[in-house]
C-alpha angles and dihedrals in degrees: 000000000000125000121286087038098284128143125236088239083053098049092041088053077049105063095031084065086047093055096252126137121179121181130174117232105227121218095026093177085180161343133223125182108187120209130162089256101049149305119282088213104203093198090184104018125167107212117185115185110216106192119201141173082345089305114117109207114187119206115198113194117185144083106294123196130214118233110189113243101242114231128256115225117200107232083237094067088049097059102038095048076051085049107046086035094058096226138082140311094247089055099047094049087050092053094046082054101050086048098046096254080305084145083189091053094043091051098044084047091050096040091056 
């Protein structure tokens, strides 16, 4: 039984009068929600789609984990950190990496 003493029968009757349709999709695998900053990865996730009024609405319910999103270094930077460094490519990208793509930071780490 729901809350307030109505079946589930009752309660389906009811939104069906309301419009409202829900259904579950079966088999969700995963989940991925991508942001700049990074993805929200729903490894088991349940997902029900609850159409109304032609608007179709999806609840995820589960434990979610953040995965970084991993920074994208221009070739340019590269080089000139390696440039201004005095040292190689690999070194200066590492060192982009390690400061977030800060070049001024990269190149006072690698001149150090």
């Amino acid at each position: 039984m729901l809350p307030g003493n109505i079946n589930p029968r009752q309660m389906k009757a009811m939104m069906k009068k309301l419009g409202m349709n829900v259904e579950q999709i079966e088999d969700v695998q995963s989940i991925v929600i991508r942001t700049p900053k990074g993805n929200w990865v729903f490894d088991s996730a349940e997902v029900s789609a609850m159409t109304m009024q032609g608007t179709t609405s999806y609840q995820i319910t589960g434990e979610p984990r953040f995965i970084p999103a991993e920074i994208e270094i221009p070739a340019e930077d590269i080089t000139m950190v390696a440039a201004q460094a005095n040292v190689p490519v690999e070194k200066a990208k590492e060192a982009l990496v390690a400061t977030k793509g800060d070049i001024a930071e990269a190149i006072m780490r690698l001149a150090q």
